[in-house]
Backbone as a ProteinNet text record, in pm:
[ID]
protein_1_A
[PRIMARY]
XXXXXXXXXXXXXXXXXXXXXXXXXXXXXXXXXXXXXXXXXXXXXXXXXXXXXXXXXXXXXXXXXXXXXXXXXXXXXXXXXXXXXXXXXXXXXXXXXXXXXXXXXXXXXXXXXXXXXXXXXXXXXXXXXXXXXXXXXXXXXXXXXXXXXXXXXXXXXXXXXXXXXXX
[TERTIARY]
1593.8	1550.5	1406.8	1386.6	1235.8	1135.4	1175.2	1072.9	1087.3	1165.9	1179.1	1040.8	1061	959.4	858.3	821.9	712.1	600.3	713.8	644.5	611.7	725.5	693.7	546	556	414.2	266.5	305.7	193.3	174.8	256.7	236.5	122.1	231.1	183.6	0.2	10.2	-167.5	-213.8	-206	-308.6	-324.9	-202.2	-248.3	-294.9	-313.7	-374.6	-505.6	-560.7	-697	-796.3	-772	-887.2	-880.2	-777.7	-810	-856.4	-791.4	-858.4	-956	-1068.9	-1198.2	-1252.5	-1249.2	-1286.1	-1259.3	-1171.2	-1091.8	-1172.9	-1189.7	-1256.6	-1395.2	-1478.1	-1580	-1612.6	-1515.2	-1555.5	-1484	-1370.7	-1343.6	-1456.9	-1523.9	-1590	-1701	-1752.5	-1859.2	-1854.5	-1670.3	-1663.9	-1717.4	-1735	-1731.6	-1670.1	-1651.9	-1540.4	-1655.3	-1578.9	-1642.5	-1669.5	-1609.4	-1638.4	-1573.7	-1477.6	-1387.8	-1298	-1317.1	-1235	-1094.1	-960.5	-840.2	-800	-859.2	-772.9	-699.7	-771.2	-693.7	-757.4	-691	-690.3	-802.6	-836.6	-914.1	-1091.6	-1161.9	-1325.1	-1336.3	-1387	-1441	-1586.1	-1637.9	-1776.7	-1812.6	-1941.6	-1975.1	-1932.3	-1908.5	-1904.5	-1733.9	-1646	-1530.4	-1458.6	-1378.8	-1277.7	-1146.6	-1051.2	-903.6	-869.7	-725	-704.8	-598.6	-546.2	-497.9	-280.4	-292.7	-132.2	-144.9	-256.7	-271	-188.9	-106.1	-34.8	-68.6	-38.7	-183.4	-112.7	-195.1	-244.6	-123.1	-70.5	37.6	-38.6	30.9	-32.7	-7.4	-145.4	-109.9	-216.2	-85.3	-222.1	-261.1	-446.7	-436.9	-382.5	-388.6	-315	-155.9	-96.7	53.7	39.2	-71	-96.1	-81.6	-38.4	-1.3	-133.3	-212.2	-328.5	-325.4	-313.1	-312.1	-379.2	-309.9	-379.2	-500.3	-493.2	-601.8	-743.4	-718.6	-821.5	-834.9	-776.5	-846.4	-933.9	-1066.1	-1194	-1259.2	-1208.8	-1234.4	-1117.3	-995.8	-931.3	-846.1	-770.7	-714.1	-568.9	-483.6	-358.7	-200.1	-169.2	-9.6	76.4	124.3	228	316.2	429.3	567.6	548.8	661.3	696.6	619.2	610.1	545.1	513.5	514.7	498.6	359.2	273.2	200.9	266.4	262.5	300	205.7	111.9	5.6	-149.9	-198.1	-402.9	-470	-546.5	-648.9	-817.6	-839	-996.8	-1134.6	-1158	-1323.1	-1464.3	-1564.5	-1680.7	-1715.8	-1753.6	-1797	-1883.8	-1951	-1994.6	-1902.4	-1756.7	-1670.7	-1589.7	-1563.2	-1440.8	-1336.8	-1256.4	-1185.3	-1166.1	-1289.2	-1255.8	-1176.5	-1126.1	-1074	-919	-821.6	-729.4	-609.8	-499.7	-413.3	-290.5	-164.4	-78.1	26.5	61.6	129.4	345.8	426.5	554	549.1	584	592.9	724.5	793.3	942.5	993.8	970.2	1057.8	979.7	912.5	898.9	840.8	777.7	753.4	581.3	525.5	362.9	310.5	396.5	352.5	372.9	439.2	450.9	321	316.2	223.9	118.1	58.1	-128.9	-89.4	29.7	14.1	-27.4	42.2	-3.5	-112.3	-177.7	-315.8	-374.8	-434.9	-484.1	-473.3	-401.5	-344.9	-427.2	-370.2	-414.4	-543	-592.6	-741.3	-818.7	-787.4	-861.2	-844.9	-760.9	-703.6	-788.8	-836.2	-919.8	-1058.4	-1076.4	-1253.4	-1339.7	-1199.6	-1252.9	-1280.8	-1379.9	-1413.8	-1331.1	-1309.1	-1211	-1330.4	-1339.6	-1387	-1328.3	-1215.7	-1108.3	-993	-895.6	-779.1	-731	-581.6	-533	-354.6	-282.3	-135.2	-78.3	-180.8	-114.7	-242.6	-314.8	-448.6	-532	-566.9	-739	-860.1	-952.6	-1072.2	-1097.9	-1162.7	-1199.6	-1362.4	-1424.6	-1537.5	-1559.3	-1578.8	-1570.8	-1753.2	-1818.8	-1934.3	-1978.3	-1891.7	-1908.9	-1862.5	-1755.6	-1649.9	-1606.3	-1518.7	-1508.6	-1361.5	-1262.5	-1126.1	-1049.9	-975.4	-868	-789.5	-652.9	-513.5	-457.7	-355.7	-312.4	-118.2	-59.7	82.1	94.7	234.1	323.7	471.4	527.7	684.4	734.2	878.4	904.3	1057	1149.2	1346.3	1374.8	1335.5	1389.7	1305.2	1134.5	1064.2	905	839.4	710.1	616.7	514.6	438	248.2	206.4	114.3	-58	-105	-172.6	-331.4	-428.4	-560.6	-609.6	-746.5	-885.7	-965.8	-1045.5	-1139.3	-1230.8	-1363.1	-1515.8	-1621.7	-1715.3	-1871.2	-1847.4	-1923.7	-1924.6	-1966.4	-1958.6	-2048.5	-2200.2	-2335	-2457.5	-2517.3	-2448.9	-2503.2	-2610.4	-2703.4	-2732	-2708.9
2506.8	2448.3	2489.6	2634.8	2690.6	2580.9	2601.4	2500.7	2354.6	2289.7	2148.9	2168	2222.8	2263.1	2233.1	2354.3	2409.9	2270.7	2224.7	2052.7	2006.8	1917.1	1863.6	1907.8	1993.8	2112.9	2065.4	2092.9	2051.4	1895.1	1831.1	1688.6	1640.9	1694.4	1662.1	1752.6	1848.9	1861.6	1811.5	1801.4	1677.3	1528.5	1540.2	1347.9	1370	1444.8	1496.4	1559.2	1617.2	1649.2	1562.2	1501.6	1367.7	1329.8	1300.7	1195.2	1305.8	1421.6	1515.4	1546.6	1575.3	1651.3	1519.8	1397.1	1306.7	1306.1	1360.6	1350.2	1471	1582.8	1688.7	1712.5	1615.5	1618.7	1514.6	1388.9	1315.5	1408.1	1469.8	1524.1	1621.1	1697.8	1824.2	1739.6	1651.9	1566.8	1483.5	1491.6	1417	1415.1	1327.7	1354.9	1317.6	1365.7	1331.1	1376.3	1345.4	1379.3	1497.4	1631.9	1764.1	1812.3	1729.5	1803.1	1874	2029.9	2119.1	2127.2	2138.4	2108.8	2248.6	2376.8	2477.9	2532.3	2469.8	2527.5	2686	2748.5	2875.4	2897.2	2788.4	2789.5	2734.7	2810.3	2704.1	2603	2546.9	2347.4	2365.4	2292.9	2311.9	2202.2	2180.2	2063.1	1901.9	1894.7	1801	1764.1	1874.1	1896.1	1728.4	1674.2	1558.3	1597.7	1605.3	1649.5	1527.5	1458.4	1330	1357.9	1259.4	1296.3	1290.1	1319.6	1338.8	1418.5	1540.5	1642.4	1724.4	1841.6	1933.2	2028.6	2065.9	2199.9	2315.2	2410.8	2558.3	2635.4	2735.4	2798.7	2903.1	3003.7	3145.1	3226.4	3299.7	3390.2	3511.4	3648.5	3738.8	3739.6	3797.6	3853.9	3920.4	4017.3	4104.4	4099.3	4029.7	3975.1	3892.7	3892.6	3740.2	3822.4	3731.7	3760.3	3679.9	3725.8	3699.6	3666.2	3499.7	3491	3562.6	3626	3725.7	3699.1	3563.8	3487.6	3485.6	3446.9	3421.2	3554.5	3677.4	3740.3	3798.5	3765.5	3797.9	3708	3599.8	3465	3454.5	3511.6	3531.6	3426.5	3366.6	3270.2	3279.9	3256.1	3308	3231.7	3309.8	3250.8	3179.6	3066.3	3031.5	3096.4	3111.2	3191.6	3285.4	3281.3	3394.8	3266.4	3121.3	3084	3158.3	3078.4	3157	3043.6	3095.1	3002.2	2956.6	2820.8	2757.6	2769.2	2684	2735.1	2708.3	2798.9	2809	2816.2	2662.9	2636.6	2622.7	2787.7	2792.5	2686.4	2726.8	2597	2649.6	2629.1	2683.9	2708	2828.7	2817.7	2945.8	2942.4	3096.7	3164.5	3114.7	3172.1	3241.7	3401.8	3435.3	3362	3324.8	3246	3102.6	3057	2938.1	2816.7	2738.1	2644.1	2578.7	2524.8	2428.2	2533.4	2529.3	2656	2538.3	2548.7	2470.4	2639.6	2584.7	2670	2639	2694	2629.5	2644.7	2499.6	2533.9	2542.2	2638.7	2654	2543.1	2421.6	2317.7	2316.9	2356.1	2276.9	2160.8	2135.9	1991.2	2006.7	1900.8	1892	1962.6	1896.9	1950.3	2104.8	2149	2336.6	2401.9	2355.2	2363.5	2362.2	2269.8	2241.4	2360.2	2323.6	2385.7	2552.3	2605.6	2713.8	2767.6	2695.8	2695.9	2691.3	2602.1	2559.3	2714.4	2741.3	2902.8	3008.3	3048.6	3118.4	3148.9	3039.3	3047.1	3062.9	3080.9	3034.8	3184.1	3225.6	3429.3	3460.1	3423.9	3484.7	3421.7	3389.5	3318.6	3197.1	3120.2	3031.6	2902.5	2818.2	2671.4	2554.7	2483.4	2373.2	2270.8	2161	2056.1	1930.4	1905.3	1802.9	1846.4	1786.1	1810.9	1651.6	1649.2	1541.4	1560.2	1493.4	1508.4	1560.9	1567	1624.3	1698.4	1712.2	1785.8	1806.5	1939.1	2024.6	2098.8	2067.4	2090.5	2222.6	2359.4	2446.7	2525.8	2632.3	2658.6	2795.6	2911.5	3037.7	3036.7	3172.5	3165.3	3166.2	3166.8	3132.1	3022.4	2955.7	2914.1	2790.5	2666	2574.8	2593.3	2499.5	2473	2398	2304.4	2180.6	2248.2	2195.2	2230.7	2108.6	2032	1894.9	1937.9	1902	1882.6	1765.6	1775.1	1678.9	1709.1	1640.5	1610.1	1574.3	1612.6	1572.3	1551.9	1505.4	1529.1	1675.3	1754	1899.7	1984.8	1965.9	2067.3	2013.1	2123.1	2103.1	2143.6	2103.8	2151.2	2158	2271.1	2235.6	2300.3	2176.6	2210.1	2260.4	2362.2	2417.4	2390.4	2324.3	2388.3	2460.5	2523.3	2663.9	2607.6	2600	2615.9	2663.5	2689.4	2671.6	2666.9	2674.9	2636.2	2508.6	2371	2245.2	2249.5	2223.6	2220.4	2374.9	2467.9	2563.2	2536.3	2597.5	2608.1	2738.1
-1814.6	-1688.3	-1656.8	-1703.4	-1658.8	-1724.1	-1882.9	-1997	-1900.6	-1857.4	-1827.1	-1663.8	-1591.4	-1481.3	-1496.9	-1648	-1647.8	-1719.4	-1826.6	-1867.1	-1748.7	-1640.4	-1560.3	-1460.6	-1467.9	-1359.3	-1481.2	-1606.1	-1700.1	-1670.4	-1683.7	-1661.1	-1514.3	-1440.7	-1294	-1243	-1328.8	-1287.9	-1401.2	-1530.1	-1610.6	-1527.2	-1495.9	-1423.4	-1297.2	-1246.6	-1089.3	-1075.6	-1183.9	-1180	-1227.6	-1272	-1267.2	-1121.4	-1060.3	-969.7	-822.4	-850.3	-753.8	-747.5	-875.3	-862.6	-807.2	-827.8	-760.3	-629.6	-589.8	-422.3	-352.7	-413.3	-402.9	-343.2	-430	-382.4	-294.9	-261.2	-135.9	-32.2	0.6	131.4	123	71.4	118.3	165.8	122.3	157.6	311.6	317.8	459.8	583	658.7	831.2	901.7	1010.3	1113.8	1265.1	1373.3	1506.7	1536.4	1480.1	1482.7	1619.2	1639.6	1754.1	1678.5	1816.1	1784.7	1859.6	1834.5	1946.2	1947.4	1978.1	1998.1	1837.1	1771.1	1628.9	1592.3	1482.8	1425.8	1347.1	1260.5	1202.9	1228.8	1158.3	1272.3	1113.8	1241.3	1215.8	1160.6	1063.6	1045.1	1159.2	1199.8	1268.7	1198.3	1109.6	1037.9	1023.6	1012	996.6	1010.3	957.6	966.9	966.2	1039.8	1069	1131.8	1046.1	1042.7	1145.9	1234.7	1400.3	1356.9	1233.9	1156.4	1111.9	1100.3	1024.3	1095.4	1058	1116.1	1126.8	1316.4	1326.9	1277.4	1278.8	1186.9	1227	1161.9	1203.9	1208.4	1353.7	1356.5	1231.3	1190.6	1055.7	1064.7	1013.7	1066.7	907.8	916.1	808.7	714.7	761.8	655.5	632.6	683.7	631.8	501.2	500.7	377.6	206.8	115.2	-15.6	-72.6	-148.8	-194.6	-354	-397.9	-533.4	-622.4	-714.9	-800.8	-847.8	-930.3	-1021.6	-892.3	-761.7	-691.7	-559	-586.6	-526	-471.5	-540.7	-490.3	-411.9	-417	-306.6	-189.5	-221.9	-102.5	-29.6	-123.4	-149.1	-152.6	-39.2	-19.8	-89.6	-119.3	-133.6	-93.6	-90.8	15.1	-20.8	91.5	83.6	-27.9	-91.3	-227.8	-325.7	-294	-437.8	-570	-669.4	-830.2	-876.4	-920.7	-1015.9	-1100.3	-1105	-1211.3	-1363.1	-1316.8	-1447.5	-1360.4	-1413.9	-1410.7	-1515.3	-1469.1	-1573	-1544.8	-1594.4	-1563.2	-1565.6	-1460.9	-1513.2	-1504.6	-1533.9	-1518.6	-1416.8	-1336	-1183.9	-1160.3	-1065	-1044.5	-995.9	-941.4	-858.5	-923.9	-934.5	-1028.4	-1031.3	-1189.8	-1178.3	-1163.8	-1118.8	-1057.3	-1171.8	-1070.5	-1177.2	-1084.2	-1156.8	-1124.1	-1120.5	-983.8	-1008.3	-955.6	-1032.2	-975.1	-930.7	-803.6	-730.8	-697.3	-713.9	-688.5	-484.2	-457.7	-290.9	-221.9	-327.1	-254.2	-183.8	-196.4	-184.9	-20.7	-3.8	175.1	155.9	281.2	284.7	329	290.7	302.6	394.8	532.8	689.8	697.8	633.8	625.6	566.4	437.1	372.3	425.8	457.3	543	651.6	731	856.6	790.3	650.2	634.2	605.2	528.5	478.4	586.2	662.3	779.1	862.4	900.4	957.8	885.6	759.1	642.7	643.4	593.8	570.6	705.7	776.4	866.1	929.8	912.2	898.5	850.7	738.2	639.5	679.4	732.7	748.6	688	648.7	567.4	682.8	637.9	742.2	692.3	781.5	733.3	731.9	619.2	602.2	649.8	581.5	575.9	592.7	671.4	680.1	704.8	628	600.3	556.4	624.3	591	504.1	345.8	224.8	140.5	207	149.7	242	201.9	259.3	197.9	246.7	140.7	338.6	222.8	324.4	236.6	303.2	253.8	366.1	251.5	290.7	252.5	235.2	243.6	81.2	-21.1	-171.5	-234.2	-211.2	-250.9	-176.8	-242.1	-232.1	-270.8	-169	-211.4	-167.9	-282.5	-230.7	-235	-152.3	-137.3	-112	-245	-218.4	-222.6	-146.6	-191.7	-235.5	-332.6	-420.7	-386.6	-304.5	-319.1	-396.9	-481.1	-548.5	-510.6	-522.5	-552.2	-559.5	-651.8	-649.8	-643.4	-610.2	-598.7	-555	-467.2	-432.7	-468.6	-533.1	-588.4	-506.4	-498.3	-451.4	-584.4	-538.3	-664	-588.1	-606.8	-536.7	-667	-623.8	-699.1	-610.2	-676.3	-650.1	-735.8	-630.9	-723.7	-644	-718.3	-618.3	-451.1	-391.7	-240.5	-283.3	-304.5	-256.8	-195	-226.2	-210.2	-181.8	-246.9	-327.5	-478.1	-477.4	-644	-714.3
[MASK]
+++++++++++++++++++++++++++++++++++++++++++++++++++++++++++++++++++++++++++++++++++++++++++++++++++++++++++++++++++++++++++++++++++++++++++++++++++++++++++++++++++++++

């Protein structure tokens, strides 16, 4: 059952990172009105949070479980999640690259709402926020967070790179 997963998890980020690094760099690029509603996390001026996005769940810092692979960027865990698999890419960012994450079976709206929370614990800026994905930006670093529903499991897949219009 693990091997059958772990294919399916290989499958599902080969066919998802093409169409993400593309997705990637238009949300970080996005704009929206730059209203802020009382959320956890700060808004860049530019910030776009789509009005189905699910707001931020309270999160303290230091309760947070910090993915191993991206600890020096500070990049949190959902729940007990397990990496599925990480696949490095060129970046100045330790690590950086494509990380598929298991999302204990919740559902999208848990998910963002955690991240959204999370990061935002941690000091990261929200760019985009959107029902099943978020692009955020700490003062190095660049990062999607997309969920995938599936029948028996959730998968949420992050890239990590660069900050965007860094050189």
């Amino acid at each position: 059952m693990t091997e059958v997963r772990s294919i399916s998890a290989r499958i599902a980020l080969i066919l998802t990172i093409a169409l993400l690094s593309g997705a990637f760099l238009n949300a970080c690029n996005g704009s929206g009105d730059g209203e802020d509603s009382d959320s956890l996390i700060t808004q860049s001026d530019d910030a776009d949070v789509h009005e189905n996005a699910p707001d931020p769940t309270p999160v303290e810092a230091d309760d947070l479980d910090i993915i191993d692979e991206w600890e020096e960027a500070g990049v949190p865990r959902f729940r007990d999640g397990e990496v599925l698999d990480f696949e490095p890419h060129a970046s100045r960012i330790e690590n950086g690259g494509t990380l598929l994450l298991d999302g204990v079976n919740a559902d999208s709206d848990e998910v963002i709402a955690f991240y959204r929370g999370a990061l935002g614990a941690l000091g990261w800026v929200e760019r985009r926020v959107g029902e099943r994905e978020m692009t955020a930006e700490s003062d190095v670093a660049s990062l999607l967070v997309t969920v995938n529903e599936y029948e028996d499991q959730t998968l949420i897949m992050m890239i990590l790179t660069d900050r965007l219009g860094e050189s």
